[in-house]
N, C-alpha and C positions, 0 to 999 in steps of 0.2 A: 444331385438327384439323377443325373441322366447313366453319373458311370453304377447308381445299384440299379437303375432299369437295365442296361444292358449286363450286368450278373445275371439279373431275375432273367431277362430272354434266355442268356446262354443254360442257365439251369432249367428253363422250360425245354429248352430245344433238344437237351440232355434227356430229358424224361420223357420226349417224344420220342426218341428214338429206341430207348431200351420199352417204354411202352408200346411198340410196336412186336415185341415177344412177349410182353406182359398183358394179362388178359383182362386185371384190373384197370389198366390205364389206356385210355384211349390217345395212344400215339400220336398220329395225326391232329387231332386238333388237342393236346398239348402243344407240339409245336405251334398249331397258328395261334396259339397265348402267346409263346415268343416271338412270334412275327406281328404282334397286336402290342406288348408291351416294349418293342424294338421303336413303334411305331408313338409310342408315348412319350417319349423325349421330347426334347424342345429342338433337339438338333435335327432328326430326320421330321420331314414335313409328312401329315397325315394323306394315305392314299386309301380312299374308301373303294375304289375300283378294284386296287389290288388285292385289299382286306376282305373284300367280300367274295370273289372270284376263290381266292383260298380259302376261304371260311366254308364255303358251300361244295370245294372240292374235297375239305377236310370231313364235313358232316356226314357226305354220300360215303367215303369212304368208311365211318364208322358206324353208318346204317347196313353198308356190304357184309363189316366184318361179323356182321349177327346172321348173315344172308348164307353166306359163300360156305363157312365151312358146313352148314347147315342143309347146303345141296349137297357137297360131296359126301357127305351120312348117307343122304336121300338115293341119292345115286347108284349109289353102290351096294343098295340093302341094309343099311345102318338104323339104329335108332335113338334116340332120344340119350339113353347109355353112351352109348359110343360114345357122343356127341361131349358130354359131362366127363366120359373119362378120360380123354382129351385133351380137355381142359385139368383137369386134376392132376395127369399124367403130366403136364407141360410144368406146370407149378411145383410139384415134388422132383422133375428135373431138373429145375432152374438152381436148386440146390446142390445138384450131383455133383459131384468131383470128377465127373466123367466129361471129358471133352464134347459139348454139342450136348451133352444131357438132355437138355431140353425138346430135342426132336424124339432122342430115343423115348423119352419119358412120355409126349404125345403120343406115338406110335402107341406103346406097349398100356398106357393109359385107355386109347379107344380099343385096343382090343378086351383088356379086360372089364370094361365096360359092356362091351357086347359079348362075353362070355357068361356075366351075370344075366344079360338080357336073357341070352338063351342058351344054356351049357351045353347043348347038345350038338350042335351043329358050328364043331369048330369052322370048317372053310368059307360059310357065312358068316361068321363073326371075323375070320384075316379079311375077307373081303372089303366089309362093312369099317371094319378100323383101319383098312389100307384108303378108304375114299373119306371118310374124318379125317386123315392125315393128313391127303391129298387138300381136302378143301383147307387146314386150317396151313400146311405149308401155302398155299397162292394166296390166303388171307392175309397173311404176315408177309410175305414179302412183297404185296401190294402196299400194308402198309408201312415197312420199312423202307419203302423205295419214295414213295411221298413225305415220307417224315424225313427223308434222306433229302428231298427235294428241297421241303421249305428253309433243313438249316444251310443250303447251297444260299438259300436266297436271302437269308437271314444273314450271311457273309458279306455277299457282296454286297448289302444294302448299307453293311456296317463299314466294310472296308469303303462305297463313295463320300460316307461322310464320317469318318475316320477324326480327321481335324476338329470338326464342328464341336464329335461325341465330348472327344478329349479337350477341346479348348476351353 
């Protein structure tokens, strides 16, 4: 039981991390599933200290990512459009055959999003989709760098009791 708890972690911790460019999956705390079902084995002993410190850094973090790209819109003149094309832009790049797709697809997504908003006022709408970009680039590599944290920590917790997992 202990070696398909530790698959499920590593397939969680897997899916936090690419959830952390996907906008369906809340990255972050997909991984702390993996650092919660890491924690369900008989072999690593339960740390509510630790479980919760990362649950509550994980939650903040996916209450930001509705927050942040959502000022950089605000910020820069953007609207509600932008904000959606963005997202839409990011999801139709995710498929591209283009290297990085995904950023161009953001970018070019909030613009045309804010071009519908308002067709007229192209250098309001680069604006406006250069500060969606802006917020939802530091959203995501906020939470790729914590989703990048917990499977640091999800290693090492598995690498100290290594023996135990496997014995």
């Amino acid at each position: 039981m202990d070696i398909f708890l530790l698959i499920l972690g590593i397939c969680l911790m897997g899916l936090g991390l690419v959830g952390s460019f996907l906008p369906v999956l809340p990255g972050p705390l997909t991984g702390w599933f993996g650092l919660l079902v890491l924690h369900l084995t008989k072999a690593v002993p339960m740390n509510w200290t630790f479980l919760g410190i990362t649950l509550g850094l994980a939650l903040l973090i996916w209450i930001l990512d509705y927050i942040i790209p959502a000022m950089g819109t605000k910020k820069f003149g953007g609207s509600k459009s932008g904000a959606i094309g963005t997202t839409v832009g990011l999801i139709i790049g995710l498929f591209s055959p283009i290297p990085f797709g995904f950023i161009i697809g953001a970018f070019l997504g909030a613009f045309i999003g804010e071009m519908m908003h308002d067709s007229k006022d192209t250098s309001r709408a680069l604006r406006a989709s250069f500060g969606s970009f802006l917020g939802f680039l530091f959203s995501t590599t906020v939470k790729f760098l914590v989703s990048l944290v917990f499977l640091v920590l999800f290693i090492n917790i598995t690498y100290d009791y290594w023996k135990v997992l496997m014995g």
